[in-house]
N, CA and C atoms as a LAMMPS dump frame, in Angstrom:
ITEM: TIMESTEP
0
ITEM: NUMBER OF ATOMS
387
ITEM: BOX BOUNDS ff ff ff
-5.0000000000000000e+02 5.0000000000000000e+02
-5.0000000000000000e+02 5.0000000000000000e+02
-5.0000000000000000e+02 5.0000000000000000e+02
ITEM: ATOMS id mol type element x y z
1 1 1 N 13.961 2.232 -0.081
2 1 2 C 13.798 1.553 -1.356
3 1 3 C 14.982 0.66 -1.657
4 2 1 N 14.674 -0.527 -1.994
5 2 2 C 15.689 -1.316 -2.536
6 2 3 C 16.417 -0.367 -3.781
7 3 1 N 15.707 0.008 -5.045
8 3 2 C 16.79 0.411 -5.844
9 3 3 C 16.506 -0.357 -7.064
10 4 1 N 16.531 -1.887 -6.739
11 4 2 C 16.613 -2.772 -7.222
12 4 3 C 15.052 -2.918 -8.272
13 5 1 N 15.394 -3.014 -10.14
14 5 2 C 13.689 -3.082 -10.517
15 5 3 C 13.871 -4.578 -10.176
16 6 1 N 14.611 -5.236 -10.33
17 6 2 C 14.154 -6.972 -9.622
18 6 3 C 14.349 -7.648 -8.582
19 7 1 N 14.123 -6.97 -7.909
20 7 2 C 14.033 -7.37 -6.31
21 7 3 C 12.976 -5.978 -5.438
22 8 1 N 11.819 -6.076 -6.168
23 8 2 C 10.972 -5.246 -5.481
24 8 3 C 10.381 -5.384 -4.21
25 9 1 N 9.938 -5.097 -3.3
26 9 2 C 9.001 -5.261 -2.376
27 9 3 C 8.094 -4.646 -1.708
28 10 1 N 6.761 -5.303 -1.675
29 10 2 C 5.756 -4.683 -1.668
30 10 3 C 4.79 -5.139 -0.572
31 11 1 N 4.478 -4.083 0.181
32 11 2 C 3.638 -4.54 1.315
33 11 3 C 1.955 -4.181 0.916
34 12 1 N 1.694 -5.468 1.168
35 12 2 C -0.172 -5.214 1.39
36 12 3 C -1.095 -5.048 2.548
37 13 1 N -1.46 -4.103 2.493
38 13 2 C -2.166 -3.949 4.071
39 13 3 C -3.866 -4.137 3.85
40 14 1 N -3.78 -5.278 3.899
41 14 2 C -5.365 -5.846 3.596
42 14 3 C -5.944 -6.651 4.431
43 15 1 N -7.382 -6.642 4.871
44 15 2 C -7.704 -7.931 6.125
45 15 3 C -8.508 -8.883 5.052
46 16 1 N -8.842 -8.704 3.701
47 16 2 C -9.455 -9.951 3.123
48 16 3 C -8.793 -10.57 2.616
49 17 1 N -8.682 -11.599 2.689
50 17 2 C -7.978 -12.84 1.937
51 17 3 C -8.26 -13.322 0.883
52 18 1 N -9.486 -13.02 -0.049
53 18 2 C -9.27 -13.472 -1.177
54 18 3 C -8.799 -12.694 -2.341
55 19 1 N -8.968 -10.845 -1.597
56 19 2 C -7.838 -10.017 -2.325
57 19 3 C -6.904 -9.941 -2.179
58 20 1 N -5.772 -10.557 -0.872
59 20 2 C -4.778 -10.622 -0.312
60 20 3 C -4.276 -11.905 -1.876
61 21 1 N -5.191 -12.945 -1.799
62 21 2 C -4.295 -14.051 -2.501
63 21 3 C -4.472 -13.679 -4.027
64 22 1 N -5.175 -12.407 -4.238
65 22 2 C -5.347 -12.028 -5.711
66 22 3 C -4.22 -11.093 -5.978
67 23 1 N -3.97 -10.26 -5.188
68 23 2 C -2.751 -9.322 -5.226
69 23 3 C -1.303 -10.037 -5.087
70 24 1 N -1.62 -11.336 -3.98
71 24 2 C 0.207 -11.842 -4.375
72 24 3 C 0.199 -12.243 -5.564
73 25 1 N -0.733 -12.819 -6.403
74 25 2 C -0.581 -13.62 -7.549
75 25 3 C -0.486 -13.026 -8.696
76 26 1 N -0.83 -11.84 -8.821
77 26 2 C -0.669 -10.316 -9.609
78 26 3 C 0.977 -10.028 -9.418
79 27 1 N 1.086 -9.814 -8.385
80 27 2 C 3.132 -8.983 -7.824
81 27 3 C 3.87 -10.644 -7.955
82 28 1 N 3.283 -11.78 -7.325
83 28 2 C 4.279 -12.521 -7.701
84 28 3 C 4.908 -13.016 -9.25
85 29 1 N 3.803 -13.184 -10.188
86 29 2 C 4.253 -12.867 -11.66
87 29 3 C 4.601 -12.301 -12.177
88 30 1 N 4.709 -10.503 -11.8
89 30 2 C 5.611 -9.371 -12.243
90 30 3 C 7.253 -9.938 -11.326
91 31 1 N 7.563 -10.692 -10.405
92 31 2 C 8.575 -11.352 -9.921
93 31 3 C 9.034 -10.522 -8.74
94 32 1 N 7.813 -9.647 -7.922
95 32 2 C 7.916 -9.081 -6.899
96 32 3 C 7.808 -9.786 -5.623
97 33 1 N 8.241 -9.268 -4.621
98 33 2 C 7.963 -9.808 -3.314
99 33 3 C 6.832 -9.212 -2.224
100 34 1 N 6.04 -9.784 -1.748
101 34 2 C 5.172 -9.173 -1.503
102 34 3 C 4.677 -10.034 0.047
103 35 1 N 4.555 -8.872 0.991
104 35 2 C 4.286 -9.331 2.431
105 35 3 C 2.727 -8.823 2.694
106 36 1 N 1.737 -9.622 3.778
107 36 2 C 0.888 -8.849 3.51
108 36 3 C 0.829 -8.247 5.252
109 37 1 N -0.216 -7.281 5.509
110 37 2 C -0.552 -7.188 7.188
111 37 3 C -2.19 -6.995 6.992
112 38 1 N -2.736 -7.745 7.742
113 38 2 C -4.13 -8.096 7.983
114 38 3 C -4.521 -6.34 8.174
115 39 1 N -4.196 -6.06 8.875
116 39 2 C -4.635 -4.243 9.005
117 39 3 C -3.811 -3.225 9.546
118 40 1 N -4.302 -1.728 9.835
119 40 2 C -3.622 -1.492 9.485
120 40 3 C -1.963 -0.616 10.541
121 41 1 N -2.964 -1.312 11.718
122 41 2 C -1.929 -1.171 12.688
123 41 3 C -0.277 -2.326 12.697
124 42 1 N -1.155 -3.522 11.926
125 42 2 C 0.489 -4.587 11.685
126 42 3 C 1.233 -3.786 10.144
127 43 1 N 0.168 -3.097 9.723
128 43 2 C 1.459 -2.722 8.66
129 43 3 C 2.444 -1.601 8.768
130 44 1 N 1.582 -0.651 10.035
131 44 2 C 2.488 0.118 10.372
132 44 3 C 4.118 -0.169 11.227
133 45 1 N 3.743 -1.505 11.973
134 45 2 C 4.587 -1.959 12.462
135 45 3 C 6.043 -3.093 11.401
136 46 1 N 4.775 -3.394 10.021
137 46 2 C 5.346 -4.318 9.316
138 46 3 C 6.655 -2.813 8.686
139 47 1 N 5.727 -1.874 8.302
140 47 2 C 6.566 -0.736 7.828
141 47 3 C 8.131 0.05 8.422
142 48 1 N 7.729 -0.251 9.5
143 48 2 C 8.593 0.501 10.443
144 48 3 C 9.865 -0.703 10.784
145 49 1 N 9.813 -1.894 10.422
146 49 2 C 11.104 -3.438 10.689
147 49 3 C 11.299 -3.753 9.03
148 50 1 N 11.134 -2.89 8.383
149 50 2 C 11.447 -3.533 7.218
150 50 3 C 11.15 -2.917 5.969
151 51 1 N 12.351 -2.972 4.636
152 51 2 C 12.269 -1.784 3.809
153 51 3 C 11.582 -2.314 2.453
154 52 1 N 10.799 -1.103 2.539
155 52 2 C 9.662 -1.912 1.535
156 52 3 C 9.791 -0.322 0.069
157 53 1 N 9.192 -1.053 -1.296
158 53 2 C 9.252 0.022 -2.235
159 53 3 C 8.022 0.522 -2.598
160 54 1 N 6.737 -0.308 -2.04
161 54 2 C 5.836 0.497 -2.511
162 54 3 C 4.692 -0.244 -0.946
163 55 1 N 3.332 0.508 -0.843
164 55 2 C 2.337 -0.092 -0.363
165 55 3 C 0.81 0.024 -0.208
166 56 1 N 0.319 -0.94 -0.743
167 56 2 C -0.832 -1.185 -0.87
168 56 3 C -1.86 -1.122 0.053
169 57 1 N -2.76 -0.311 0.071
170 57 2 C -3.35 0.099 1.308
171 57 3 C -4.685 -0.088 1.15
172 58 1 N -5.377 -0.611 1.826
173 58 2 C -6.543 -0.944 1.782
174 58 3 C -7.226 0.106 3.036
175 59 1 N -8.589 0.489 2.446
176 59 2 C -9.251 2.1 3.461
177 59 3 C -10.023 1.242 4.562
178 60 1 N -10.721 0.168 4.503
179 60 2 C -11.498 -0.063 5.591
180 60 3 C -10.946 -1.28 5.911
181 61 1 N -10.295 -1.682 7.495
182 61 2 C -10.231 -2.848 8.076
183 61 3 C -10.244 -2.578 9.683
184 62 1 N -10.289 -3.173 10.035
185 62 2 C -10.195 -3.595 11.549
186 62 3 C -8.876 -3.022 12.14
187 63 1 N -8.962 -2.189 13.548
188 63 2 C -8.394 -1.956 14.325
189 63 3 C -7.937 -1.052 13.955
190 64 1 N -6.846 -0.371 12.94
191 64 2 C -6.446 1.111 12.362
192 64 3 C -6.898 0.474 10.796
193 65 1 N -8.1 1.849 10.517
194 65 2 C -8.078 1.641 8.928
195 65 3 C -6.754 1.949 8.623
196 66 1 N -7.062 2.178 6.965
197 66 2 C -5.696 2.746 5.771
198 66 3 C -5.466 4.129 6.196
199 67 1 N -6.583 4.783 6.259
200 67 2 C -6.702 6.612 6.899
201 67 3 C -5.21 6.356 7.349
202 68 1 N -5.855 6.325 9.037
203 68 2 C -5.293 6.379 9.833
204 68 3 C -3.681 5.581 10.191
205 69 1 N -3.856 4.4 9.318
206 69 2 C -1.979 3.78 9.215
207 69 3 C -1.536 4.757 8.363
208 70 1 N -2.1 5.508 6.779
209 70 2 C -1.372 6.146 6.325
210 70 3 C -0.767 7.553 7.215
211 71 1 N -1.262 8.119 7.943
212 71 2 C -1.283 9.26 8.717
213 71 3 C 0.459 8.805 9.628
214 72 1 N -0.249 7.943 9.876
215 72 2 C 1.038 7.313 10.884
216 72 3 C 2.329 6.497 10.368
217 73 1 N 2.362 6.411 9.288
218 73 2 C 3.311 5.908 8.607
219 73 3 C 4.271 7.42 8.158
220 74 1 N 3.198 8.463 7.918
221 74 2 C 3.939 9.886 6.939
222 74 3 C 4.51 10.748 8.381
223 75 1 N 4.154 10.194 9.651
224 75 2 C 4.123 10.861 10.547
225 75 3 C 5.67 10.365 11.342
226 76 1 N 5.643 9.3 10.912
227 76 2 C 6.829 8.367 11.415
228 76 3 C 7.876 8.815 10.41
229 77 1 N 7.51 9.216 8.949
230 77 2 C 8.632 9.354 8.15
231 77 3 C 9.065 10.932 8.497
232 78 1 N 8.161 11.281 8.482
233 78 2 C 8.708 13.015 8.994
234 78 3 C 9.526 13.081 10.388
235 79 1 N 9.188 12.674 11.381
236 79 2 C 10.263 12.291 12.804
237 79 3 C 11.266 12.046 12.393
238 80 1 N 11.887 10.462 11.7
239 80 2 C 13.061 10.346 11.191
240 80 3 C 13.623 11.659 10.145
241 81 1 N 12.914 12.099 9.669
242 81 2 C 13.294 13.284 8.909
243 81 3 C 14.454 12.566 7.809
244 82 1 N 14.227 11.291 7.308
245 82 2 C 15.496 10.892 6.685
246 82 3 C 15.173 11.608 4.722
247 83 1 N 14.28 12.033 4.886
248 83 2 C 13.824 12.575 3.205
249 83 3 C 12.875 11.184 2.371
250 84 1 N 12.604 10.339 2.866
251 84 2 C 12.287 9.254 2.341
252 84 3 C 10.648 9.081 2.487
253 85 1 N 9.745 9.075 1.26
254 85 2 C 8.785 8.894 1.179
255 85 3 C 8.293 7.747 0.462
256 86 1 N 7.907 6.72 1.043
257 86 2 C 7.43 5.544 0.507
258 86 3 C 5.934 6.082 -0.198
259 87 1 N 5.561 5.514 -1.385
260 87 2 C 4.397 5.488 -2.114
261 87 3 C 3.845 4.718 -1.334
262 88 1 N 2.116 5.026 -1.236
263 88 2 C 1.467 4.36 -0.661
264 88 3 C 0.06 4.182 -1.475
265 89 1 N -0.001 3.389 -2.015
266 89 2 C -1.664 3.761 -3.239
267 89 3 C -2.789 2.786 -2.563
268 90 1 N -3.816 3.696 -2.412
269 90 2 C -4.574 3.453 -1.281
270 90 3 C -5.949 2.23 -2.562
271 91 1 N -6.111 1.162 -2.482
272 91 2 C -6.581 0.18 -2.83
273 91 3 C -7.991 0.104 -2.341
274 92 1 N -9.28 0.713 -2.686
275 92 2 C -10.791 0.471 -2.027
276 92 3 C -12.028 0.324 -2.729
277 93 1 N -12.633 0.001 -2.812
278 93 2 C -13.857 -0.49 -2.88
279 93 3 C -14.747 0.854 -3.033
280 94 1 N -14.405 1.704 -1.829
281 94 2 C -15.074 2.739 -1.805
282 94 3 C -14.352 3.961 -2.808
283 95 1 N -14.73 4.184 -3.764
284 95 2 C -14.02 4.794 -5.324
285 95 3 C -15.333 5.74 -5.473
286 96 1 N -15.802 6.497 -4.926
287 96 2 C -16.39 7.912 -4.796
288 96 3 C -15.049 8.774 -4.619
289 97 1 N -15.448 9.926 -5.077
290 97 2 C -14.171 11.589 -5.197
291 97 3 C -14.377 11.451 -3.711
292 98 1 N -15.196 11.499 -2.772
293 98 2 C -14.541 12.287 -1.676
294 98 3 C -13.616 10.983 -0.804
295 99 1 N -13.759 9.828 -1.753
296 99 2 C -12.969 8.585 -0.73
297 99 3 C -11.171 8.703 -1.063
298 100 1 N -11.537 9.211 -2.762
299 100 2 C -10.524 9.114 -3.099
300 100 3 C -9.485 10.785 -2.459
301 101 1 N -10.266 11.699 -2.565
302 101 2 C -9.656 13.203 -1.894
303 101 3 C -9.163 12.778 -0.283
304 102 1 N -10.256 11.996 0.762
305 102 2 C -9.669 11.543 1.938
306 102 3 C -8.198 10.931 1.796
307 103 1 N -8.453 10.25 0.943
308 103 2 C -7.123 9.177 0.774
309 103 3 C -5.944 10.361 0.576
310 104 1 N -6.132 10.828 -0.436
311 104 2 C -5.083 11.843 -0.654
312 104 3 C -4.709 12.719 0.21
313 105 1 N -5.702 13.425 1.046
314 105 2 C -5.785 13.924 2.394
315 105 3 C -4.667 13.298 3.143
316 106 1 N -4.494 12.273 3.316
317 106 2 C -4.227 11.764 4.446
318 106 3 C -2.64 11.083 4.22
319 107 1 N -2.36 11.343 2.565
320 107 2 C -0.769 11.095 2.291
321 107 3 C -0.913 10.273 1.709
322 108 1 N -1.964 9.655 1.078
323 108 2 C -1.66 8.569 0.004
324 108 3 C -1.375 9.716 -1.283
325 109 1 N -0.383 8.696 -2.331
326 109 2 C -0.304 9.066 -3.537
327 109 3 C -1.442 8.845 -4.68
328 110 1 N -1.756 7.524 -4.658
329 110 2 C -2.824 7.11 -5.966
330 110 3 C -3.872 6.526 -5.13
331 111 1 N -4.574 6.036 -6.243
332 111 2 C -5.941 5.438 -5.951
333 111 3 C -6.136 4.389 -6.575
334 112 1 N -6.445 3.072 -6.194
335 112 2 C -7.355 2.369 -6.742
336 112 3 C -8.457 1.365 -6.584
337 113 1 N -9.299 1.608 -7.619
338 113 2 C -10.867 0.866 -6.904
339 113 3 C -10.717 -0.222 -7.236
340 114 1 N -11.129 -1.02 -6.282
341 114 2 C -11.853 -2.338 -6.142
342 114 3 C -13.017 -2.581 -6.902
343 115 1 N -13.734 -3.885 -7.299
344 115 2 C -12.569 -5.177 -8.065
345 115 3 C -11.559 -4.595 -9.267
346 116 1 N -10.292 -5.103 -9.363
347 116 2 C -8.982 -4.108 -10.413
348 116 3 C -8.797 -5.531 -10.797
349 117 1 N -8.158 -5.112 -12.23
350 117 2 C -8.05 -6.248 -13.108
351 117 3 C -6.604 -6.454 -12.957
352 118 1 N -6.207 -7.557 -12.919
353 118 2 C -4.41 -7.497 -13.218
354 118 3 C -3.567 -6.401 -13.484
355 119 1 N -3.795 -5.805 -14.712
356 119 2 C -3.332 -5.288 -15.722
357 119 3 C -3.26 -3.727 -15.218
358 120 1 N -4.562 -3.534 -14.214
359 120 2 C -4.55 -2.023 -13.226
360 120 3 C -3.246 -2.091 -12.897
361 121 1 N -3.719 -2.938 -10.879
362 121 2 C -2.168 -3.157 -10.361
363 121 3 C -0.947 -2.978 -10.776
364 122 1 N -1.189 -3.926 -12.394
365 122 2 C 0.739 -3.419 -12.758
366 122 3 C 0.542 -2.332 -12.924
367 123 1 N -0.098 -1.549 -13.791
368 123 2 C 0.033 -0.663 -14.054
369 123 3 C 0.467 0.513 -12.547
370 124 1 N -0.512 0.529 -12.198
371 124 2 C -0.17 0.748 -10.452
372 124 3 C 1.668 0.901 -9.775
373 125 1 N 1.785 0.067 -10.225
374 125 2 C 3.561 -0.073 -9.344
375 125 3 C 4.129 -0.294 -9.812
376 126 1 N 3.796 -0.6 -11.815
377 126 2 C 5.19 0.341 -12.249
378 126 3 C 5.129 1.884 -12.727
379 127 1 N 4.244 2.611 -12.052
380 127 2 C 4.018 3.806 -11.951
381 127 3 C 5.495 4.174 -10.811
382 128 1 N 5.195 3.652 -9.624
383 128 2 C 5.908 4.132 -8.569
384 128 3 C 7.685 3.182 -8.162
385 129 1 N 7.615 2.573 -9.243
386 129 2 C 8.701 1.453 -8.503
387 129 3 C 10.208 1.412 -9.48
């Protein structure tokens, strides 16, 4: 974690682009920084080169869903064993209890469904940030 409340950064692990350009435009007006990874094997890699304070996880994309990057992100933090748990609030469409219990299952912290209004999101990460 930066530390920092104004100099946040926030990774999005999303493969659509017109929620990708809805979410920077949401974090860039709260005056956050925000990277995205198409799915969810680049965000594990985006995760692992670079220190991020919160991340946005999207459940279904191409090549490693959210599941499975989250699994591997909590799996990578436990190896280092450094005590450091990044929030990860899993962002889907699919907003049924058992999508949202998987999510949690699997090391996400929160939830939120798709389409989210501005005003969610913030709410969202200044929960965790």
């Amino acid at each position: 974690m930066t530390g920092d409340k104004q100099n946040i950064r926030i990774l999005l692990v999303e493969d659509n682009e017109l929620n990708q350009k809805f979410a920077i435009a949401v974090v860039r007006k709260l005056g956050h920084q925000m990277d995205i990874a198409p799915n969810g094997k680049i965000g594990v890699e985006m995760f692992q080169k670079n220190a991020y304070d919160l991340i946005l996880m999207d459940i279904q994309m191409p090549e490693m869903n959210g599941i499975e990057a989250t699994q591997e992100i909590r799996r990578i933090e436990a190896a280092e064993n450094k005590g450091a748990h990044i929030p990860i609030i899993a962002v889907t469409a699919f907003a049924m209890e058992q999508d949202k219990r998987n999510s949690m299952d699997a090391g996400m912290d929160d939830f939120l469904a798709k389409p989210y209004k501005p005003f969610e999101l913030e709410q969202k990460i200044n929960q965790y940030i």
